[in-house]
C-alpha positions in Angstrom: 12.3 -17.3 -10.3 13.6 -17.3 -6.9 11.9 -17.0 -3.3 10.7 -13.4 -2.8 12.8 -12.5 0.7 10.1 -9.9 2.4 11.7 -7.4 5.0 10.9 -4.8 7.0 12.2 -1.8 6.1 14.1 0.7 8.1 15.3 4.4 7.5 18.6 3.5 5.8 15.9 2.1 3.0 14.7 5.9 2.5 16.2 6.3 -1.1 14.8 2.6 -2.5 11.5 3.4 -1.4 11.2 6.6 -2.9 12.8 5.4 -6.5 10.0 2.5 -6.0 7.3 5.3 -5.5 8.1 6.9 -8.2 8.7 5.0 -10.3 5.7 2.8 -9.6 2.8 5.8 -9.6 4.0 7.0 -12.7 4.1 3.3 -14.5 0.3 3.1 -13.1 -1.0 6.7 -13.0 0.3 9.0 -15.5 -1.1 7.5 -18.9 -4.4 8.7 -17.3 -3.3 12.1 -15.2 -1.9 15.4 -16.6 2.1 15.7 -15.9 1.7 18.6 -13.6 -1.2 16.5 -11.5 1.7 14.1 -11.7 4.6 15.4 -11.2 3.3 17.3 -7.9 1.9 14.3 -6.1 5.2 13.1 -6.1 6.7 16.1 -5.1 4.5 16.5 -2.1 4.3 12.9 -0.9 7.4 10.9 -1.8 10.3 13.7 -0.7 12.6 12.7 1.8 11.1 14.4 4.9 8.0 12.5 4.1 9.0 9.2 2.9 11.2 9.4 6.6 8.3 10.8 8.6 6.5 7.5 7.5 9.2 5.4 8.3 9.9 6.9 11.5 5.9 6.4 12.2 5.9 3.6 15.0 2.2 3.4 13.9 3.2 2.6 10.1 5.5 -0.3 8.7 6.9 -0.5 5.7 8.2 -4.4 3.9 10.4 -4.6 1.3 10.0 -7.5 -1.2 13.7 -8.4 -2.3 14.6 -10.6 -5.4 18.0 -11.7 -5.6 19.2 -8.6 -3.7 17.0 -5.9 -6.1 14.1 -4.4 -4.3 11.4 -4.7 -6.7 8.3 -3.9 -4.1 6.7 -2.6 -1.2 3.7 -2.7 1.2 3.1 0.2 3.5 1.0 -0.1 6.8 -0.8 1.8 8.7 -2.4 1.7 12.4 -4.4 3.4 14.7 -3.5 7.7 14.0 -1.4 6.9 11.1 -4.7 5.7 8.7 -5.2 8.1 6.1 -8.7 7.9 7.9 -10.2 6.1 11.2 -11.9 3.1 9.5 -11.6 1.7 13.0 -9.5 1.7 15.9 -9.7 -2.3 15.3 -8.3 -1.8 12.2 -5.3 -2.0 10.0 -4.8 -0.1 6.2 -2.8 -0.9 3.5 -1.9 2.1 2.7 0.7 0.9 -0.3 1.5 -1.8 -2.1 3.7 -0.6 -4.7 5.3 -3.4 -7.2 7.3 -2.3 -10.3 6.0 -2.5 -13.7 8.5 -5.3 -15.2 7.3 -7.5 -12.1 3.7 -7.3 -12.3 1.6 -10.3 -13.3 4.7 -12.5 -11.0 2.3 -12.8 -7.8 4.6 -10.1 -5.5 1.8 -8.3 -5.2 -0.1 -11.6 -3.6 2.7 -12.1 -1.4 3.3 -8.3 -0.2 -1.0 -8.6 0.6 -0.4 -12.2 2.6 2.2 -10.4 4.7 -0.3 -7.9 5.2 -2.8 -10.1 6.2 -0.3 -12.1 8.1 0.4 -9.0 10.1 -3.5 -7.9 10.6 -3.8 -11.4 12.3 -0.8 -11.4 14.7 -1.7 -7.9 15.6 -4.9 -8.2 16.5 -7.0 -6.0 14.5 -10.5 -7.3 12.9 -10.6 -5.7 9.3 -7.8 -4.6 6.8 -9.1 -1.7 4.5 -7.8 0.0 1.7 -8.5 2.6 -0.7 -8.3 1.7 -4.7 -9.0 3.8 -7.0 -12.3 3.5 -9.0 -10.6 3.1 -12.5 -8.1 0.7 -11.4 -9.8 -2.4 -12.4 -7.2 -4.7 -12.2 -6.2 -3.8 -8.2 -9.8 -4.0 -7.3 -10.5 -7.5 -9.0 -7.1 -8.6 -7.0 -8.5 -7.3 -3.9 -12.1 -8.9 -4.9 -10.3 -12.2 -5.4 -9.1 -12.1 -1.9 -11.8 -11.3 -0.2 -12.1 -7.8 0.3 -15.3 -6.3 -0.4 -16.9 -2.4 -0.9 -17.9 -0.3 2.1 -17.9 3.3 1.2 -16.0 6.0 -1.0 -14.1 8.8 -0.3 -12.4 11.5 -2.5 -8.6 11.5 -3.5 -7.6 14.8 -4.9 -4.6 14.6 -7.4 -3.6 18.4 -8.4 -6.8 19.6 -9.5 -8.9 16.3 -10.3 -10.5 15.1 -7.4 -11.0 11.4 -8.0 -13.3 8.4 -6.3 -11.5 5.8 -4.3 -13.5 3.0 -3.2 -12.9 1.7 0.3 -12.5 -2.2 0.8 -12.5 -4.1 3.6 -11.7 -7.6 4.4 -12.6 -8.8 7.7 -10.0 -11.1 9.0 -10.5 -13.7 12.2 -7.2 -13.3 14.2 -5.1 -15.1 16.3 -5.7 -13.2 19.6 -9.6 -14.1 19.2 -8.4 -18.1 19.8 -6.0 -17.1 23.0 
């Protein structure tokens, strides 16, 4: 396999990242969650106004992972008023990180979360959190395995089935700290 290439995305990358979204929650989510549950999640969260409103967020980022010219991943950040909640105003989520199906188990997903990390440092935050949802025991052994542990819960309502996402944290020493 060749080097993943890892760029960050701008609004001309509006369509790929929705086709990824897509694509990518109903790969993971809809064994598990009704069609309609399904089908309006996407409707409400990855339509062009909102996919661009996040793009255009100057407190959210958004990097591409790119193999051999096919986008095949993302990772979605957030800061400060853009974090689906206010862990911290020392902190940075990781909102999304989104890899296709027929790439899992290929380590994207460890590079999209090293970016991320990569990123928390430079900025100068002191945690990353995320929220992973309580049945998905594969993303939350990933995130155990790096170092990311439990701090609280909160509710994720899909359609009419409000779920449990558990909130992870990893606290990170960064770069600005040694300045």
């Amino acid at each position: 396999m060749n080097p993943i290439k890892i760029r960050k995305a701008t609004i001309s990358d509006l369509e790929i990242i929705q086709e990824i979204s897509r694509q990518t929650f109903i790969e993971t989510f809809a064994e598990v969650n009704t069609p309609e549950n399904i089908k309006n999640y996407i409707q409400e969260n990855f339509n062009s106004e909102q996919v661009a409103l996040e793009i255009n967020n100057r407190e959210s980022a958004f990097y591409l992972a790119i193999l051999d010219y096919e986008t095949i991943a993302y990772l979605k950040i957030n800061f400060g008023n853009a974090q689906t909640e206010i862990h911290s105003s020392q902190s940075m989520e990781i909102h999304r990180i989104y890899v296709l199906k027929k790439f899992h188990g290929k380590k994207i997903g460890q590079i999209l979360l090293n970016e991320a990390i990569k990123i928390g440092q430079q900025s100068g935050v002191d945690s990353i959190w995320l929220g992973v949802w309580e049945k998905n025991h594969k993303a939350i052994q990933f995130y155990i395995n790096n170092d990311f542990v439990e701090f609280d819960k909160h509710h994720f309502t899909l359609g009419n089935d409000v779920q449990t996402d558990l909130l992870m944290e990893l606290r990170i020493i960064n770069q600005a700290n040694y300045l």
